[in-house]
C-alpha positions as CSV (number, residue, x, y, z in Angstrom):
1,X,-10.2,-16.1,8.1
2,X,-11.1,-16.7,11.8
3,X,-11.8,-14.5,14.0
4,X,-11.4,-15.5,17.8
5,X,-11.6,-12.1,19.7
6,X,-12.9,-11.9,23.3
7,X,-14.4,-8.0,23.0
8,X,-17.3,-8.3,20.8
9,X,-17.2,-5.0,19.1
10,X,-13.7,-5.5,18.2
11,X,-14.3,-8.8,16.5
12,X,-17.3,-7.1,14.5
13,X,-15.1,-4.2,13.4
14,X,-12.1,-6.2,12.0
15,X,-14.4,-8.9,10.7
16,X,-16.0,-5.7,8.9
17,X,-12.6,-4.5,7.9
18,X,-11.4,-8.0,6.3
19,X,-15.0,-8.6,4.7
20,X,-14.5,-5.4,2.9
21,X,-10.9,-6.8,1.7
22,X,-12.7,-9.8,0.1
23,X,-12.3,-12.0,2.9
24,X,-14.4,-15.0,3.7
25,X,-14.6,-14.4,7.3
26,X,-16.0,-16.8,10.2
27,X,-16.1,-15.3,14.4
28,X,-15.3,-17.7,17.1
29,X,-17.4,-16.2,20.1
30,X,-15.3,-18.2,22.2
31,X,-12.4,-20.1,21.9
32,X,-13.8,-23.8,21.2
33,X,-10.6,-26.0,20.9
34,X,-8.9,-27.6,18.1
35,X,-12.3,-28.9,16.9
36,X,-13.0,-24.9,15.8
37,X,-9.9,-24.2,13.8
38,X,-9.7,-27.7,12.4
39,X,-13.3,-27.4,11.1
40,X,-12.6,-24.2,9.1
41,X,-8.8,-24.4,8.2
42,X,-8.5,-20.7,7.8
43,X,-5.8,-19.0,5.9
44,X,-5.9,-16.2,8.9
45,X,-6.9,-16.7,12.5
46,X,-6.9,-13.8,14.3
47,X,-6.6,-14.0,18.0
48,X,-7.5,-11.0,20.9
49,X,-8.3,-13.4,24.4
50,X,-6.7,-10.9,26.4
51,X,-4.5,-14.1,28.0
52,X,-0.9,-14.2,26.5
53,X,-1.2,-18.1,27.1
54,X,-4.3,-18.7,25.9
55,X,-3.3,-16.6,22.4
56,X,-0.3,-18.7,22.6
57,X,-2.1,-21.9,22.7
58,X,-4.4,-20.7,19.9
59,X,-2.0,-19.4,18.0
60,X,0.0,-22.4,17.8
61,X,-3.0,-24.9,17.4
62,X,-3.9,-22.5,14.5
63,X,0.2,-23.2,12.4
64,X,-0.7,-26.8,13.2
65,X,-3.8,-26.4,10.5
66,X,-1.7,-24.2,8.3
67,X,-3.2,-20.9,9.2
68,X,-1.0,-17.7,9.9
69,X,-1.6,-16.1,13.0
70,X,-2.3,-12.7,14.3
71,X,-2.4,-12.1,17.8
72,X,-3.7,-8.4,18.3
73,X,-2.1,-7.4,21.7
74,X,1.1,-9.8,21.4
75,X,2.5,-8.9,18.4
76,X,5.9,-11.2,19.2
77,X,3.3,-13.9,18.2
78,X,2.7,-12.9,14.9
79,X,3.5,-14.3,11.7
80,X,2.3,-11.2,10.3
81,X,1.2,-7.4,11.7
82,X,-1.7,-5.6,10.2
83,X,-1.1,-2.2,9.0
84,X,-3.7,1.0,10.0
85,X,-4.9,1.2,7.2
86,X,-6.7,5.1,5.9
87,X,-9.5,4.7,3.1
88,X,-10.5,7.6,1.2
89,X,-12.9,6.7,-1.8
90,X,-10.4,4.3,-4.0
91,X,-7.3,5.4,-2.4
92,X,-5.3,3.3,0.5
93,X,-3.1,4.1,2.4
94,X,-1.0,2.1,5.0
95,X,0.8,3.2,8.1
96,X,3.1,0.1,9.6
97,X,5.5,0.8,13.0
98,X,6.5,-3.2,13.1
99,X,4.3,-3.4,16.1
100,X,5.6,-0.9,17.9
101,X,3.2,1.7,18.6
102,X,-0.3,0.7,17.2
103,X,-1.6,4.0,19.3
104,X,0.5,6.0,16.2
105,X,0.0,4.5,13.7
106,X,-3.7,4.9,14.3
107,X,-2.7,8.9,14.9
108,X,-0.8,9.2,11.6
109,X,-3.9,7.4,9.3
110,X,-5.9,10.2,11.1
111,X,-3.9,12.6,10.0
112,X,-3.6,11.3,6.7
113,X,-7.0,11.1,6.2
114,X,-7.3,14.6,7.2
115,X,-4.8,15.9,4.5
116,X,-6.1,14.0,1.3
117,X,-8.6,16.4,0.2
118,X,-11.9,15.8,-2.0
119,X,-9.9,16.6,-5.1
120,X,-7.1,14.4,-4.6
121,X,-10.3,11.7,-4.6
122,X,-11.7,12.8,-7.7
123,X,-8.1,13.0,-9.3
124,X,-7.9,9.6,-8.2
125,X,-11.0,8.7,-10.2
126,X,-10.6,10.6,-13.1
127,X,-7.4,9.4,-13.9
128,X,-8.8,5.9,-13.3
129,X,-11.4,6.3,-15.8
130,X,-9.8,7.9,-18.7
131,X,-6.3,6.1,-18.1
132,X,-6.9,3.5,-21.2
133,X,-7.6,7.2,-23.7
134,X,-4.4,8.1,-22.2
135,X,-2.3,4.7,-23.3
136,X,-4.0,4.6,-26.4
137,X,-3.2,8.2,-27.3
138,X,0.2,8.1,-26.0
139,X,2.3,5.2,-27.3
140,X,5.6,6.1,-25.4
141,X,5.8,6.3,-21.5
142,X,7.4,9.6,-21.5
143,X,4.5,10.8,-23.0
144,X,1.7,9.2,-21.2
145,X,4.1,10.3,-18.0
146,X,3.5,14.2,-19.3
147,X,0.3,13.8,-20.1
148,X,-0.7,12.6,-16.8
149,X,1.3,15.3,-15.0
150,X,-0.6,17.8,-17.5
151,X,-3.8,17.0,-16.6
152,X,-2.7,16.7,-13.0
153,X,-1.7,20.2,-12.7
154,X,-4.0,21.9,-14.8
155,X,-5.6,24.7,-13.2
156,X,-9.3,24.4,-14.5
157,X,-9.8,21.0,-13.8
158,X,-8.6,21.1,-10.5
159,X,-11.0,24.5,-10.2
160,X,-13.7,21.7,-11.4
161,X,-13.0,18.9,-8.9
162,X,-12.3,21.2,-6.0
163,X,-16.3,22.7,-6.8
164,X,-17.1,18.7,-7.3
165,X,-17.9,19.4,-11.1
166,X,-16.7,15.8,-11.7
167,X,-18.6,15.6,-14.8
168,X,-17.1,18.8,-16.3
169,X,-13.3,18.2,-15.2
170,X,-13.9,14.6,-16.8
171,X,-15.0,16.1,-20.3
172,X,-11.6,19.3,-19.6
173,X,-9.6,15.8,-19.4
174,X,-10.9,14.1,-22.6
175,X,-10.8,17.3,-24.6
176,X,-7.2,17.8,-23.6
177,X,-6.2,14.4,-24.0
178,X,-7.8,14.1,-27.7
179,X,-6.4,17.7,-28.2
C-alpha cells in the first residue's frame, strides 16, 4: 500500500491502521511522480493532497500501475471507500455511509464502542477458545447452536466475566460443556 497524504499525522495514523491489518505499507511524503508509484506497484495507493487535480492525477497514474485508489476527501474518485472501523479486543465492527457522511460514521463507531461492554469482549474470547470442545462435543448444528446460546446466557458466567474472573467463567464453560 502507498500512502501519499499531505497532513503528516494523518498519513501516520492510517499507515498505523493498515499496518495493523497486515499491510505492507510505504508513505510518500510528497507526491514524487510516476517514478514513485511505478517503483512500488502498490495494491492500494491512498491519496489526501488536498488538490482535487492533483488526487486526480495521482489517482489515475496509480490504475495505470494496477493499483486501486482511495482518495480521502473525493470519494467520487474512489475505487473503493474505507469503512470507520470500531476495535474492541478481537471484535470489529464496521460502519460504511457510501461516502456520504464520514463525520457519522466516525459518530456511530464511537458510539458503538461505547455500548460493547468488557463482557461482550470476554464472551468474545471465551467462545473463541473453547469453540473446537464445543464442535467436538456437539456433532449436530442445532446442538452446538444451543449450546452456544446456553453458555451465552448463563447467569454465572456472565456474573464471572462482568467481575473479569475470565479464568473462572472459562472453567463454568468447560464444565458445562463436558456436563
Amino acid at each position: 500500500m502507498l500512502v501519499l497524504i499531505k497532513d503528516p499525522s494523518e498519513a501516520k495514523r492510517r499507515s498505523a491502521q493498515a499496518r495493523e491489518a497486515g499491510a505492507v505499507v510505504r508513505l510518500g511524503a510528497k507526491y514524487g511522480g510516476p517514478k514513485l508509484i511505478r517503483s512500488f506497484s502498490p495494491f492500494l495507493t491512498m491519496i489526501s493532497t488536498g488538490d482535487r487535480s492533483l488526487d486526480r492525477k495521482i489517482a489515475d497514474e496509480a490504475r495505470r500501475s494496477g493499483s486501486l485508489v482511495y482518495v480521502v476527501d473525493f470519494p467520487e474518485l474512489n475505487d473503493l471507500n474505507m469503512p470507520a472501523v470500531a476495535k474492541l479486543g478481537d471484535v470489529r465492527v464496521g460502519i460504511y455511509t457510501g461516502g456520504k457522511s464520514p463525520a457519522m460514521a466516525s459518530l456511530l463507531r464511537r458510539r458503538i464502542e461505547e455500548e460493547i461492554t468488557k463482557e461482550d469482549i470476554l464472551q468474545v474470547r471465551l467462545h473463541g477458545e473453547i469453540r473446537s470442545r464445543i464442535k467436538s462435543r456437539f456433532k449436530d448444528y442445532e446442538s452446538r447452536k444451543g449450546a452456544i446460546y446456553d453458555l451465552l446466557n448463563d447467569p454465572k458466567i456472565k456474573k464471572l466475566l462482568s467481575r473479569g474472573k475470565y479464568g473462572e467463567a472459562k472453567a463454568a464453560a468447560l464444565s458445562r460443556i463436558d456436563g
